[in-house]
N, C-alpha and C positions, 0 to 999 in steps of 0.2 A: 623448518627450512628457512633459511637467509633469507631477505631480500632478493639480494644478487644474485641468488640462487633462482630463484621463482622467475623473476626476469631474464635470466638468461635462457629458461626453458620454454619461457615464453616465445620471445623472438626467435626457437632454433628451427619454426618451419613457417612458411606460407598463412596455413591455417593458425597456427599460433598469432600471429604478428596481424591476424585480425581479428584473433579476441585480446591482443595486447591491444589494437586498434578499438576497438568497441568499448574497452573498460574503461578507456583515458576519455572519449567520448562520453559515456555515463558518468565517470568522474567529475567533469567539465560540467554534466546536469547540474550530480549532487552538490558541487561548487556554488553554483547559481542557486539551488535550492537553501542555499544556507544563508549567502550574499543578502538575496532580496529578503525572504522572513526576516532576518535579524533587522534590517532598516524597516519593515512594514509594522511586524508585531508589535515591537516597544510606542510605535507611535499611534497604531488601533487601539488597544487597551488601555492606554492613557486617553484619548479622544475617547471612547465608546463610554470606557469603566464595566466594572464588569458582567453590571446588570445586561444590556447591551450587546455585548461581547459573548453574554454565555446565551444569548437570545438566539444571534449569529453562529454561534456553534451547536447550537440544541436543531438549528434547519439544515447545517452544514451534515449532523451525522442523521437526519431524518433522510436527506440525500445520499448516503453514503450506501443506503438500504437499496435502493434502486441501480445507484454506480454497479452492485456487484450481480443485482439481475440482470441489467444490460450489458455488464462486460460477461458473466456464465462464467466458463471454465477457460475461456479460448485466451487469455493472455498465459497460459501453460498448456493447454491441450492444443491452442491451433500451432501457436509457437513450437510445438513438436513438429507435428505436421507439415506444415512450412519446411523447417529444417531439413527435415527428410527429404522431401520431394522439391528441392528447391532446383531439381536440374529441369524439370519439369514442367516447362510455361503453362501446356493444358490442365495437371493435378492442380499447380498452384490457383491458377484462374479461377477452376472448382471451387477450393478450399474458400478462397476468398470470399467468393460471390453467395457461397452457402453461410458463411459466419455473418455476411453483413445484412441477410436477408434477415436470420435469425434474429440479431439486435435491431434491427427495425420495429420488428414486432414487439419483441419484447420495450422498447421506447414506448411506441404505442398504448402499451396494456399498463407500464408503468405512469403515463400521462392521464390515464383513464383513472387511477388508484389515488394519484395525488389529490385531483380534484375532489374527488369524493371525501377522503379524510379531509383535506381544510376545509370543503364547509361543511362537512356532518360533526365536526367535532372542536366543545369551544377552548381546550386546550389551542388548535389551530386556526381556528374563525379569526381571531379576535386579529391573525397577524399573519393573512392569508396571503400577503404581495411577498413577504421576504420569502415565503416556501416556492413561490411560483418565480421569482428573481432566482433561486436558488437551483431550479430546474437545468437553466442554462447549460449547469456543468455538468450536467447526469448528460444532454445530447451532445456535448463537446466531446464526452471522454466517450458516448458510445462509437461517434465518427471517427474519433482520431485510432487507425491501426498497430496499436502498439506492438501488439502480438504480429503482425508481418512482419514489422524491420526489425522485429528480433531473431525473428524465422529466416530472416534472408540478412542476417548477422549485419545490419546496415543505420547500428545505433547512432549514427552522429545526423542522423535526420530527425530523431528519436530530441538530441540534444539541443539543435538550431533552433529547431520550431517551440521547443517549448521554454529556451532562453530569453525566446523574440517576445512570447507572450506572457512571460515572467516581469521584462520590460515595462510592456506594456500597463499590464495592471498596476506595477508600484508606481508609475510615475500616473496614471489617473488617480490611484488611491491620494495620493496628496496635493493633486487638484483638485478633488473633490469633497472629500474628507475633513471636514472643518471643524465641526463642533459633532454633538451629540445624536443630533438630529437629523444629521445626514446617516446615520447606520443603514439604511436601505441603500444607498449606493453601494455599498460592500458587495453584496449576494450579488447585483446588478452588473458592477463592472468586472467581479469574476468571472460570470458567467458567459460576459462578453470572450473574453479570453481566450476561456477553453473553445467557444465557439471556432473564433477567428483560427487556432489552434487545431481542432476537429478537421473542419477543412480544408486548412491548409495539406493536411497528412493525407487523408482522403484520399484530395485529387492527386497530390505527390506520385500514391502509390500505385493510383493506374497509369498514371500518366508513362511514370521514371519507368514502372517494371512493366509496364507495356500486359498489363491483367487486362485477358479479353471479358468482353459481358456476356455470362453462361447466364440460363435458367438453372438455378440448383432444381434435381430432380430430390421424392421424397426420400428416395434411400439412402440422397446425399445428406438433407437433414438429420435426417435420424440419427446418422452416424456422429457429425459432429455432436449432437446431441449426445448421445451416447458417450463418445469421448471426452465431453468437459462434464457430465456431472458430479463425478466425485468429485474433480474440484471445485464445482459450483459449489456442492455441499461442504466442500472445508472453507472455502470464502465466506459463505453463508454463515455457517459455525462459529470461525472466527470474529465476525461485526458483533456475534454474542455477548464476545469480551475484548469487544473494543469499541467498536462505535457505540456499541450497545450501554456500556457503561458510560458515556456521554449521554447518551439518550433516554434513559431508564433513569439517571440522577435527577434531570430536566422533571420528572414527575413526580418523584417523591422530594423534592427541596427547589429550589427555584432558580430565577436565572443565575443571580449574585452567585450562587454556588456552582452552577454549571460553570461560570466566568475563570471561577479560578479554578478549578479543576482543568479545565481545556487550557487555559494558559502555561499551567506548569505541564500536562500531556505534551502541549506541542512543542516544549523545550526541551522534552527526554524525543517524542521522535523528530527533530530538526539532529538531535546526534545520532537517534538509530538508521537516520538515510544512508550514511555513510557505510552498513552495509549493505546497500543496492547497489553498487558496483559491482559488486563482486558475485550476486546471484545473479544480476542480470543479466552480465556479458558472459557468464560460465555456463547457464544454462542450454545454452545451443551445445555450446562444446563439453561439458559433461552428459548431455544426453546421449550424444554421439557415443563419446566415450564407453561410457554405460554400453551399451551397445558392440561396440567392438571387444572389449576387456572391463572385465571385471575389477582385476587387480589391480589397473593401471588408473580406472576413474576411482577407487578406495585410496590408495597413495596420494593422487593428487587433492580430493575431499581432506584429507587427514593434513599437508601439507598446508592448506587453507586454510583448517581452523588451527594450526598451534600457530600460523601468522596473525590471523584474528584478533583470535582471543586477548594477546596482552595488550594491546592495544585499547580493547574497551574497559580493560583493567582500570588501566591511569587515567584513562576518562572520568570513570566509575568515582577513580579515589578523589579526581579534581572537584568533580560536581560536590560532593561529602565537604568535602573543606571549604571551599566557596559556595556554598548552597544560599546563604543568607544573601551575599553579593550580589549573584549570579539573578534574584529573584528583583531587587532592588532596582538593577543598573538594566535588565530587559523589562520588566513588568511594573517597575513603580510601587510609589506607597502603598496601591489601594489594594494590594496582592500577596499581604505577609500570612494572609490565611494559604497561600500558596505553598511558602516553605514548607511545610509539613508532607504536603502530597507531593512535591518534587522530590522530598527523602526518598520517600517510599517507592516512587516510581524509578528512581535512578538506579532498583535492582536489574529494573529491565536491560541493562545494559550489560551486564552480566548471563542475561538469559536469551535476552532474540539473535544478538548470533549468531549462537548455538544452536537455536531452534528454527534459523534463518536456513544456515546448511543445510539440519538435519531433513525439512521439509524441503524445500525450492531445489537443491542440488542434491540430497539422496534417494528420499522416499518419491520424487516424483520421476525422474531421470531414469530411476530401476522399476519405472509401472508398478509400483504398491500405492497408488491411488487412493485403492480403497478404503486399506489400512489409515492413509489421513484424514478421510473423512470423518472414518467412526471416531478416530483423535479428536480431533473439532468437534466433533456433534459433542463426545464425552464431554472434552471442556467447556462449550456451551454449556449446558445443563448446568455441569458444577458453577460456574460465572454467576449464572442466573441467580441458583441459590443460595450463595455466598451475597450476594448483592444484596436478595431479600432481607438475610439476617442482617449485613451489616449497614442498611439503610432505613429495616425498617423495627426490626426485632433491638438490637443497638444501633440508634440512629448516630454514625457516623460521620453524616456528610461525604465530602471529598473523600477524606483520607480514608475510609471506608471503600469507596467506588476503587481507590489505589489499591490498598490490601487484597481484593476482590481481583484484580487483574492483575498482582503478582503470583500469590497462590496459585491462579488459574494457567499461566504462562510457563509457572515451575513445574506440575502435574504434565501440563502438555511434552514438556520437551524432555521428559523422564518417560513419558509413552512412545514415544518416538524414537527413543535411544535404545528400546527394550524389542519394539518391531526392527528395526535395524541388527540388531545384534539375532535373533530370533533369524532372520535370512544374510546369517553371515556375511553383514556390511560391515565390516570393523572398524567404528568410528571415535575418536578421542579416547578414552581411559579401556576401550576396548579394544583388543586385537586378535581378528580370524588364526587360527591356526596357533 
């Protein structure tokens, strides 16, 4: 499908022209998400080096564990919900007031876990304030309601608020940020951030949409509970082979080597953000979809990815040719062990958004939930194992931890293309009927 084409289908109704609205809003995020890292990064990792850096990154995905039991399944299951019932002040209220009890607790029980790992264990003892600076962002992302303004299609508050505190941190980072020694301000003033951030969205969203305060009763728990677990367990699944192989390197090799592996990771996703526009503002509206017509939410999935895909093609081929540069002029001298695992990871570009759609806009949109979890959980496992040989049986290093999460990414979104096809979603190289 054209361009021209896609946009003018966009704009041709009400509804349309606000998820033409919501995408240029997330667009404007992933803008700012690209803007600020590129000024932040090049100048942390040269200040930190890598040892440092990968210190910071080894607490950053130790966090990442908790982000996804505090958030559960509700930034895809309540974001259904939401949508649905969005004419609905009293369901909505419900919804709300049941997901936010739920992450409370789960905060709680997560605050209770961290203390205990940092000082029962001298992996973590020894650097017990950057885990607890780093906590900051696990309560900022639990407060901040993503999953509502996505539910009530109202992305550009989604945008503002976390523009503001995009701001924020790059201009503390380089008041504070001097030499080497200041690395603890990192975790710290992120943390601030998301707080400031959390909050702000929080109050936002009772205030603007007028969410009365219910007591969730138990059947209300339950339920949401019920409806985010299989995502919780493909989230879950997922950090397998991906935080996880941040996290996992961090033990068997040490900071220096987590530094550069994270460094080149977060150059292949500063380009993979660039498909969160496109799931995020589609989600409401192909869930709908899904839902009214079958045919009509496979046509428009299909029309998405052949706009996609070439797209990350020339990305794909730019990175390849400029890989040397590219490592140089963001990451500095101290980073040419980098090269190597930016190769290898710049498949990913090639594979997540594919595997972007396949999951976020088909297999969850048509309730086969389940189906993604067992996906995830699979390639969990496989991650795990692949990891052990190539870290520990052929000790690899980075490029090792890469190979391990291409593999693992390419299996996934061949299992995913195979359930889709299997409940006649006719998606890329296949076609229903």
């Amino acid at each position: 499908m054209h361009l021209k084409d896609l946009v003018g289908k966009i704009t041709g109704s009400s509804s349309k022209k606000v998820l033409l609205e919501n995408f240029l809003s997330l667009s404007t995020l992933q803008i700012a998400n690209y803007i600020f890292p590129l000024i932040t990064v090049p100048y942390l990792v040269r200040v930190l080096g890598p040892e440092k850096y990968g210190l910071i990154a080894f607490a950053q995905a130790f966090m990442q564990y908790f982000n996804i039991f505090t958030t559960y399944g509700f930034n895809f299951s309540a974001t259904r919900e939401i949508s649905i019932n969005r004419g609905d002040i009293n369901k909505v209220s419900q919804i709300f007031n049941t997901v936010m009890l739920i992450k409370f607790i789960f905060l709680f029980i997560s605050l209770i876990v961290i203390v205990l790992v940092t000082l029962s264990f001298s992996k973590f003892k020894g650097d017990w304030l950057i885990y607890f600076f780093s906590f900051g962002v696990v309560i900022g992302n639990m407060l901040f309601p993503v999953w509502f303004f996505q539910g009530v299609e109202k992305m550009k508050y989604i945008t503002i608020l976390n523009v503001i505190s995009r701001i924020f941190f790059t201009l503390l980072i380089f008041l504070f940020i001097k030499e080497q020694q200041d690395y603890l301000y990192v975790p710290l003033i992120n943390s601030f951030g998301f707080l400031i951030t959390g909050l702000s969205g929080f109050y936002l969203a009772y205030n603007r949409f007028n969410i009365k305060l219910v007591i969730p009763g138990i059947s209300s728990i339950k339920y949401q509970l019920k409806e985010g677990f299989h995502v919780f367990m493909s989230m879950l699944s997922i950090s397998l082979y991906t935080t996880s192989n941040t996290f996992i390197l961090g033990f068997f090799t040490n900071n220096a080597v987590v530094g550069y592996y994270a460094a080149a990771e977060k150059i292949i996703r500063l380009i993979l953000q660039l498909v969160r526009p496109f799931t995020q503002a589609m989600f409401p509206y192909i869930s709908r979809l899904a839902h009214e017509s079958k045919e009509r939410a496979i046509n428009t999935l299909n029309k998405l990815l052949h706009f996609v895909l070439p797209i990350f093609f020339l990305i794909f081929i730019f990175v390849n040719i400029f890989v040397n540069k590219i490592v140089y002029i963001i990451l500095g001298n101290q980073y040419t062990e980098s090269i190597s695992i930016l190769r290898i990871l710049s498949l990913l570009l090639l594979i997540i958004p594919v595997a972007s759609i396949f999951a976020n806009l088909s297999i969850l949109p048509f309730k086969l939930d389940k189906y993604l979890s067992k996906i995830y959980i699979s390639g969990g496992v496989v991650n795990l194992f692949s990891l052990f040989v190539l870290l520990h049986v052929y000790p690899l290093g980075g490029d090792g931890a890469a190979i391990s999460n291409i593999i693992t990414e390419l299996l996934l979104t061949v299992m995913m293309f195979l359930v889709l096809r299997k409940h006649n979603i006719g998606l890329l190289f296949y076609k229903h009927g």
